[in-house]
N, C-alpha and C positions, 0 to 999 in steps of 0.2 A: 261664279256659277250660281245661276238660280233654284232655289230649292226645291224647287220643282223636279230639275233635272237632278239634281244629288239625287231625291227618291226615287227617281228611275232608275237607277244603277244600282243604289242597293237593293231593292229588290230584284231586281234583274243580277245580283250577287247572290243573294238569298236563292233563288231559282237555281241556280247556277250551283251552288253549294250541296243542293237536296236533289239535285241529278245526280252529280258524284256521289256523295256519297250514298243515299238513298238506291242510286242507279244499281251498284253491287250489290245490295240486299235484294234489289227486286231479281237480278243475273241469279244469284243463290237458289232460290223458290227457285226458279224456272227450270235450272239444270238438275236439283236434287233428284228427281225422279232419272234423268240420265245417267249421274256421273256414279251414284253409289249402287253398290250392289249388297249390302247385306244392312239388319241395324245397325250393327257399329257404325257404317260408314254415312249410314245416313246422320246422324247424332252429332258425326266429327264436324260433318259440313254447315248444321245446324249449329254448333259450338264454332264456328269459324265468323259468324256475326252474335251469337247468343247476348256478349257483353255491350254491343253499339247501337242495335238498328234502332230501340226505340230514341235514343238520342238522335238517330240520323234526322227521324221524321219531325224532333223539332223546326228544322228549318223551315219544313212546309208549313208548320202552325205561325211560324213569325214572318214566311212568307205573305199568308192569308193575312193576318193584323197588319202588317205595315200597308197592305194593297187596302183595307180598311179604312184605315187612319190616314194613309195619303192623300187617296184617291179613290173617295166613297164612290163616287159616277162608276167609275170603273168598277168594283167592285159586286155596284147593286146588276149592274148591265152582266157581268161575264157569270155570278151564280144563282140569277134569273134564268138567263139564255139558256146555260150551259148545265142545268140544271141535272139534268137524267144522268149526263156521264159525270156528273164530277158524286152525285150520289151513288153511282154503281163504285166510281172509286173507292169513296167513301167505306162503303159495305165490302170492298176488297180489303181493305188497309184494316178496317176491323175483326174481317174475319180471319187474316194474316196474325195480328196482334195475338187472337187469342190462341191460335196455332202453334205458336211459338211460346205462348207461355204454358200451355198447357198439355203438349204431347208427352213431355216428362215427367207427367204425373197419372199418365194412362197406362195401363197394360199393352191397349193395342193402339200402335202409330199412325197406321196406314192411313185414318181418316184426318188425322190432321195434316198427315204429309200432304194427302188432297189439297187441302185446304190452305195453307202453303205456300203450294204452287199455283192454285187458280187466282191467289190475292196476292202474289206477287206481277202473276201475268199479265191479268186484268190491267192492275194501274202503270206497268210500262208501256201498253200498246194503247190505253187511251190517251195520255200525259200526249202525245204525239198528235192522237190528233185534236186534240183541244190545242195544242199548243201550234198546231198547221191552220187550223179556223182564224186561230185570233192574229196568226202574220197576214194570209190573206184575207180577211176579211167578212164580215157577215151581214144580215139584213140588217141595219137598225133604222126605228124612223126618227121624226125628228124630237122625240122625248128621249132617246137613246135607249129604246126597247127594242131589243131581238123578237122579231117579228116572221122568224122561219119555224121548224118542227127539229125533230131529232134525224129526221132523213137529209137534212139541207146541211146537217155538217159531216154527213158520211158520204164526202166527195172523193172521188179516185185519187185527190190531192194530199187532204185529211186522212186517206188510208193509206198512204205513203207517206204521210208522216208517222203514224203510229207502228206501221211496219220499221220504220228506222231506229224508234226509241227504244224497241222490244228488242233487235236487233242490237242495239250500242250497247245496251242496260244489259242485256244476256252475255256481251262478249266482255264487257266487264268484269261482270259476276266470274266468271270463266279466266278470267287474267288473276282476278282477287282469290280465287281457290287455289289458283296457281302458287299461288305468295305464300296462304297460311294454311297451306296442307303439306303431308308428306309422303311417301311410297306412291304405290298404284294408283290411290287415288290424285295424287299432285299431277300422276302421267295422264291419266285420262282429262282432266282440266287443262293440262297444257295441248291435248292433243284438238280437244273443243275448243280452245284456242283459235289455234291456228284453223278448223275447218269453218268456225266461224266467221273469219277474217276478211274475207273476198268479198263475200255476200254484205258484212256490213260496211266497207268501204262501197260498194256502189250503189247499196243503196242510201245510203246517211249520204253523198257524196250528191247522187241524183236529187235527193230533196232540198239540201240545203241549196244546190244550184239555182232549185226553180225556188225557192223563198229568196235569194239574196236581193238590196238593194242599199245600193250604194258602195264605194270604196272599202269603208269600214269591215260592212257584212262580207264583199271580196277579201279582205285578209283573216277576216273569222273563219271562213271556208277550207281556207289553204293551211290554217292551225289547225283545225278538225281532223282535215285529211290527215297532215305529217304525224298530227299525234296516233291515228288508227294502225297509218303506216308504221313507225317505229313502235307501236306495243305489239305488230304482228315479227317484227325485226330482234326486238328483245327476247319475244317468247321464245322464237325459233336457236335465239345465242343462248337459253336457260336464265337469263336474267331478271329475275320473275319483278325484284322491284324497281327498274324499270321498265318494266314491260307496264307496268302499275300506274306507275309517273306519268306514261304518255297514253294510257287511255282515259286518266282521269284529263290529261293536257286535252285528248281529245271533245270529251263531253264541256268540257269550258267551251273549245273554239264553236263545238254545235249550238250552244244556249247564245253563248256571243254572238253568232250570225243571225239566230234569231231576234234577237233583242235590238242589234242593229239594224235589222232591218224592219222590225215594229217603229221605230223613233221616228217621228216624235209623237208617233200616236198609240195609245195604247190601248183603244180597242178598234180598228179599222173598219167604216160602213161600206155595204158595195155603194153606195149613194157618200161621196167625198164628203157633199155637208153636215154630214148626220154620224161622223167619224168622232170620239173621244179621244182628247189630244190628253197630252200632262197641262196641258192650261186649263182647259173646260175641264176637265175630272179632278183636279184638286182642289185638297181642300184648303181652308184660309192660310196667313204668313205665319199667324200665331201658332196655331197647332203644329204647321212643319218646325217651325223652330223648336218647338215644346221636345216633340218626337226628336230632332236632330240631338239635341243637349243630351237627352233618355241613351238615345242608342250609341251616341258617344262612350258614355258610360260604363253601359252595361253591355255592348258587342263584345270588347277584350275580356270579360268575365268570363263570357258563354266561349270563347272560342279557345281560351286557356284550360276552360275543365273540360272541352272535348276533347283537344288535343291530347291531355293528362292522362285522356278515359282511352287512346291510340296508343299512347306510349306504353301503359301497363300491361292491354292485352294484345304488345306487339309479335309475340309469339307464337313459334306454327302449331299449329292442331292435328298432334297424329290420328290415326284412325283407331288409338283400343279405348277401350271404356277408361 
């Protein structure tokens, strides 16, 4: 296999990785304003990622470097282009950051809980459609500059992608409070559950259809699905971890369908020849080897102290102080 293509897959692992887990913390933000009703409960569901999420979002940072160091083309073209939404992300993800670190040291909540929630929303419903542009495709010419406005990736397509991500990531969040909460609050997470269920099965369901191509992205489809299906299956039988198991099965088979069906090109022109492949966008033999040996390495490092960091705070989070 050429190294070209290993680096497409681990990054395409890497994405993959910061949708799960990432996805539940953006689900959290989003529902806190619904599911709790006093401080205490708001605090519990805030304490129900307090110990992970900034490890969550390493992925997106080793995300970003390997798309760097792989496959600069790629890289210079998609946060050129894509400029405006991945900066509003950007100012979501930090202004989330500091919400979270800092409402426990206010007297009054309210404004970070805001805060929160609009920087967890923000980057689930954009991640979608940045991530619907770049399967179907966008202006480039033949230097591989995006050559459209911020209106040309807000397609009816592009907003059914980002409807599905906010969608997935929310009923997530919603399975995962499930898990690590208890009493009334676990009941109201499980009951968003399930009312979120329908709606994100057709519509994750509708998008990935009109993204798929090829065999591959057809059996990434149909893992999406069974996994949305069985965490709606598990919730309903009380079985919160897996209920957990098959919507995290599920955001794999979504990112999977995506990624299969970007291949082999990794930023797609509406003009075919002005499309960045893993051949044109990478960079030299030498540096991929370099990076292969590194991340050999140091991947089982990072993935043994995450895991380490799951196992400690495997415990559910009541609701008293």
């Amino acid at each position: 296999m050429e190294l070209t293509t290993v680096w497409f897959i681990l990054i395409a692992v890497l994405w993959t990785g910061y949708f799960v887990l990432e996805g539940f913390d953006f689900g959290v933000g989003i529902l806190l304003p619904f599911l709790s009703r006093d401080d205490t409960e708001r605090r519990a569901v805030v304490r129900t990622i307090g110990p992970v999420w900034d490890g969550n979002e390493v992925w997106l940072l080793v995300a970003g470097g390997a798309t760097f160091a792989a496959f600069p083309e790629w890289y210079a073209t998609l946060f050129s282009g894509f400029y405006l939404p991945l900066f509003l992300i950007l100012l979501a993800l930090i202004m989330r950051g500091v919400a979270l670190e800092y409402r426990g040291k206010s007297d009054s909540t309210r404004g970070w809980d805001r805060a929160f929630f609009w920087g967890s929303l923000v980057p689930a419903l954009l991640w979608g459609v940045a991530f619907a542009n770049i399967v179907a495709g966008v202006p480039l010419d033949a230097d591989h500059e995006y050559t459209g406005t911020l209106f040309t990736l807000l397609t009816p397509y592009a907003l059914l992608g980002g409807l599905a991500t906010l969608l997935l990531f929310t009923q997530h969040g919603a399975v995962f409070l499930a898990l690590r909460t208890t009493g009334e609050l676990r009941g109201r997470a499980v009951r968003a559950a399930r009312l979120l269920a329908p709606a994100t099965m057709l519509v994750v369901t509708a998008f990935l259809l009109l993204a798929r191509s090829g065999a591959l992205s057809w059996a990434a489809v149909g893992v999406a699905f069974a996994g949305m299906l069985g965490a709606l299956l598990a919730t309903v039988a009380g079985r919160d971890g897996w209920a957990f198991t098959a919507s995290a099965v599920a955001i794999v088979g979504f990112a999977a369908a995506l990624f299969t069906s970007l291949w082999p090109n990794v930023m797609p022109a509406l003009d075919p020849a002005n499309s960045l492949t893993v051949t044109n966008a990478a960079s030299n033999p030498y540096t991929l080897t370099v990076m292969t040996w590194v991340a050999g390495i140091f991947t089982p490092v990072v993935l043994g102290y995450q895991a380490w960091t799951y196992w400690v705070f495997r415990r559910r989070v009541t609701g008293t102080v």
